[in-house]
C-alpha positions in Angstrom: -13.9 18.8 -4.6 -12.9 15.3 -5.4 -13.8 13.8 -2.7 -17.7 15.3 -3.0 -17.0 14.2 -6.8 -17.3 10.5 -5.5 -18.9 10.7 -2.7 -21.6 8.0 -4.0 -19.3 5.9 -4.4 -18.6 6.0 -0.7 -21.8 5.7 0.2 -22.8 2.8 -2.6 -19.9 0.3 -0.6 -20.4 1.3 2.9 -23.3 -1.2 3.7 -21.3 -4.3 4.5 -23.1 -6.6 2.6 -21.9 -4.6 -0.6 -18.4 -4.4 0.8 -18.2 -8.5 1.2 -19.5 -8.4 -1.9 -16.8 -6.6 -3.3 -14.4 -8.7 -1.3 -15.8 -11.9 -2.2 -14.6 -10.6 -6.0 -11.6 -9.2 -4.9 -10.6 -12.6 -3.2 -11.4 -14.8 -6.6 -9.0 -12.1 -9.0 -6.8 -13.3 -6.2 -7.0 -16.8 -6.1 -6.8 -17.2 -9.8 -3.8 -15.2 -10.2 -2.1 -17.5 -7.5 -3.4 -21.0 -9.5 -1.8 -19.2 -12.9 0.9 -18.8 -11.3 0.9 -21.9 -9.7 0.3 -23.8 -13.3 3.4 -21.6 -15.0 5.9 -22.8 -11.8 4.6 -26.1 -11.2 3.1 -29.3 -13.0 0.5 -30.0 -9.8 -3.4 -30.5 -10.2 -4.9 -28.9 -7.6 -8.6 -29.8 -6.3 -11.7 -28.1 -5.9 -11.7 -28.5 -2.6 -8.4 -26.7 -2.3 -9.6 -23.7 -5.0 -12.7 -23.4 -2.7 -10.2 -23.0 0.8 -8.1 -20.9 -0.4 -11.1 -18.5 -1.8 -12.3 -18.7 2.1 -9.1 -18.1 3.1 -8.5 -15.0 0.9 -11.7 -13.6 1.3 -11.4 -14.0 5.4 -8.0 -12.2 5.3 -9.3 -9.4 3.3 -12.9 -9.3 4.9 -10.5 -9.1 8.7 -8.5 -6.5 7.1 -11.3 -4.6 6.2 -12.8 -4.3 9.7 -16.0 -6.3 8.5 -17.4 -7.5 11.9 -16.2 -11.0 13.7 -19.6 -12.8 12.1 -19.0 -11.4 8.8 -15.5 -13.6 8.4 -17.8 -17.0 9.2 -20.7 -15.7 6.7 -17.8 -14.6 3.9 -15.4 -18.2 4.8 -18.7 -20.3 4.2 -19.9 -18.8 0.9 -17.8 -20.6 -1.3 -18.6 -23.8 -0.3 -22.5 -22.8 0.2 -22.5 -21.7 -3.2 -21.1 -24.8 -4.9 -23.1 -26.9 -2.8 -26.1 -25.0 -4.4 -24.7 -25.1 -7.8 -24.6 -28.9 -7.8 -28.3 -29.0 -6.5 -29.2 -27.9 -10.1 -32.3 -26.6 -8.9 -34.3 -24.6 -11.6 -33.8 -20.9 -12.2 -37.4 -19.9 -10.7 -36.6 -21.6 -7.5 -33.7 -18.6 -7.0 -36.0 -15.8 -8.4 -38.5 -16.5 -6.2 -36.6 -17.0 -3.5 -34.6 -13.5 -4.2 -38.4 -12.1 -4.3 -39.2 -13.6 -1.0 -36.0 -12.2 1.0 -36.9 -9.1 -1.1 -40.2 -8.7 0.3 -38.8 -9.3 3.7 -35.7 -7.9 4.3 -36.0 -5.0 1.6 -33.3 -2.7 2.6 -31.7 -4.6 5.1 -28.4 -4.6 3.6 -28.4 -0.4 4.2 -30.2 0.2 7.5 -28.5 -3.3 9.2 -31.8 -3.5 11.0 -32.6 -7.4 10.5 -36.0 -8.4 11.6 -36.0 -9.8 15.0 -39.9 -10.1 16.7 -40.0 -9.1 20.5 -42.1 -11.4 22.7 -45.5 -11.0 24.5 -43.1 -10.7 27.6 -41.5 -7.6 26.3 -44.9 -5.9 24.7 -46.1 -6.3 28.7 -43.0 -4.5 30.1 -43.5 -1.8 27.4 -47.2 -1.3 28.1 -46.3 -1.0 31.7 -43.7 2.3 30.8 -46.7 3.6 29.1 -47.6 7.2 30.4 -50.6 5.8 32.7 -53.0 8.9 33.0 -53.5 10.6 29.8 -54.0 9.4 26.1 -51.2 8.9 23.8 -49.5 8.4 20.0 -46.7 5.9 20.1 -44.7 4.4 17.1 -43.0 1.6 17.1 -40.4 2.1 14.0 -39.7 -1.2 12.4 -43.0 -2.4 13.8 -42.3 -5.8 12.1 -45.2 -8.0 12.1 -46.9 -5.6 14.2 -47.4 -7.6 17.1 -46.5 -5.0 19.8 -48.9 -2.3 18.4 -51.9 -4.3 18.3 -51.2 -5.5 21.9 -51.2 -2.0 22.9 -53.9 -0.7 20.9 -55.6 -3.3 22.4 -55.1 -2.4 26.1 -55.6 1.2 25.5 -58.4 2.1 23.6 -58.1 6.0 24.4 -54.9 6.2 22.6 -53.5 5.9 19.0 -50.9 3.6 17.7 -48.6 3.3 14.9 -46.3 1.1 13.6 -43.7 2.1 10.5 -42.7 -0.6 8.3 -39.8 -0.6 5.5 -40.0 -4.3 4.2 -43.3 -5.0 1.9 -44.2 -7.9 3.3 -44.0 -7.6 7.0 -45.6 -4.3 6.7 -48.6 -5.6 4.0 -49.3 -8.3 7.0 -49.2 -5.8 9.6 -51.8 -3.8 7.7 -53.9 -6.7 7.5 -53.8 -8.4 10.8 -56.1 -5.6 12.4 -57.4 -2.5 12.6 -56.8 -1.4 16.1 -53.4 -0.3 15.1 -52.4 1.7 11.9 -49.4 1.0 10.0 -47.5 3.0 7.7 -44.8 2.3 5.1 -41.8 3.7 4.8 -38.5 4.3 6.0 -38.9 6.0 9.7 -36.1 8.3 9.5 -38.2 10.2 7.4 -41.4 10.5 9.9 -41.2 13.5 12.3 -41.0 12.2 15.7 -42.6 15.4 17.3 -46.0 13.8 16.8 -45.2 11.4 19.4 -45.2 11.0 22.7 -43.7 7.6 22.9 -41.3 6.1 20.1 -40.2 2.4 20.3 -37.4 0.9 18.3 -35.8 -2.5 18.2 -32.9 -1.9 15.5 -29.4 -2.4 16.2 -26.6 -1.5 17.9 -25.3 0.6 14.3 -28.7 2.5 14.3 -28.9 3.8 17.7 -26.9 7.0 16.9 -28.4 8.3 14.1 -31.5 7.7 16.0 -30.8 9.7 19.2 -29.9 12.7 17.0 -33.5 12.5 15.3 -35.0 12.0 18.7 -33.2 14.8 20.2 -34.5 16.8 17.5 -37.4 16.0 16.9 -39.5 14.7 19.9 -41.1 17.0 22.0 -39.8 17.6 26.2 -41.5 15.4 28.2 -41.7 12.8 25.5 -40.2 8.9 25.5 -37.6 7.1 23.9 -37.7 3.3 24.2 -34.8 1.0 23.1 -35.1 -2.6 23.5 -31.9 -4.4 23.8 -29.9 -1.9 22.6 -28.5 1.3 24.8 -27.4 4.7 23.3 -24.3 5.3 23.0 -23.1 7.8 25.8 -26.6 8.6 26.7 -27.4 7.6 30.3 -30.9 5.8 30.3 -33.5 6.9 32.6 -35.2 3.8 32.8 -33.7 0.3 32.9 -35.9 -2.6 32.8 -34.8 -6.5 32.3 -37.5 -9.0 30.0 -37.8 -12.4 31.1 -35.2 -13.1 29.1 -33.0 -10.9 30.7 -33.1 -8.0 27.9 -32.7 -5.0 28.6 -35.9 -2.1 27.8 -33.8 1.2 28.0 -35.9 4.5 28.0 -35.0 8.1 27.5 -37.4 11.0 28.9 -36.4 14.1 26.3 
């Protein structure tokens, strides 16, 4: 019962970015009480240079000891410094708000999903169309469609069929929407569209999404229906297609 009682607050810190957040305070209650201490025991001046490393340094132990992942410690070592550099910039307060606005626009709920944006190539949109189911008409989604490049590629080469892209983030999806009407683009969060409509669903995510995912394809998408994953493989499922981009990506592709 108590457990369910806080529950939120379980899920509230489990994105990282909240959790080195909560670090990142953690670490400076930390390094004050050591320079109070460190003014009651000993007459020493200590500079900001030194405050700022040992901040790093707290917040790096804490962030390791908390399992954040191996680029999290460089992201959560450099913010002190990154921060004070800004500070003595002395920019004006608009130049932050809109800035906050812009990443807002863009990254929206990034911090939750851990789906950054990350645009495939024309390369990869030719492989894809290529896995395409060649003799009859199709719906395919790509979720997290970005800027929507794939979709209108594909719409483009196959008029008989109907694609969609889903979009989470404002502003990649408002472009998207814009950029043509071959394709049609919908906003939202895709865990909430039914797959079963589909025949093919693309996703370009990461490596923390791809569970979640193959649950809601298992459930949802109809037999004889595709799953394609670029870059990133499914976690004890065995692909049944394995393609390499000219980058040397992996396409992976489930038949359901």
């Amino acid at each position: 019962m108590l457990i369910k009682r806080f529950s939120w607050i379980v899920a509230l810190i489990k994105p990282p970015a909240i959790r080195a957040l909560l670090l990142q305070g953690s670490a400076l209650i930390l390094n004050v009480a050591i320079l109070l201490l460190l003014g009651r025991t000993a007459d020493m001046g200590i500079s900001l240079i030194g405050v700022l490393l040992l901040q790093a340094t707290l917040v790096v132990l804490l962030s390791y000891w908390c399992g954040l992942a191996i680029w999290w410690l460089a992201i959560q070592f450099l913010f002190p410094f990154a921060l004070i550099g800004t500070l003595a910039l002395a920019l004006p307060p608009i130049f932050f708000f809109l800035l906050f606005l812009l990443f807002l626009g863009l990254y929206w709920s990034t911090f939750r999903t851990q789906v950054p944006y990350f645009p495939s190539t024309r390369a990869t949109w030719e492989l894809v169309a290529g896995l395409l189911p060649p003799d009859k008409p199709i719906q395919f989604i790509d979720i997290g469609c970005g800027f929507g490049g794939l979709v209108l590629h594909l719409a483009a080469r196959r008029m008989e069929s109907r694609f969609f892209g889903i979009e989470i983030a404002p502003i990649p999806w408002l472009i998207s929407s814009l950029r043509g009407q071959r394709g049609q683009f919908l906003f939202g969060d895709y865990a909430k569209r039914d797959f079963g409509q589909f025949d093919v669903v693309f996703a370009f995510l990461s490596p923390v999404a791809m569970p979640d995912l193959w649950i809601k394809a298992k459930r949802e998408m109809r037999p004889g229906s595709l799953l394609l994953s670029y870059e990133f493989a499914i976690p004890d499922a065995i692909p049944d297609i394995v393609v390499n981009d000219p980058r040397n990506v992996m396409i992976y592709g489930w038949q359901l």
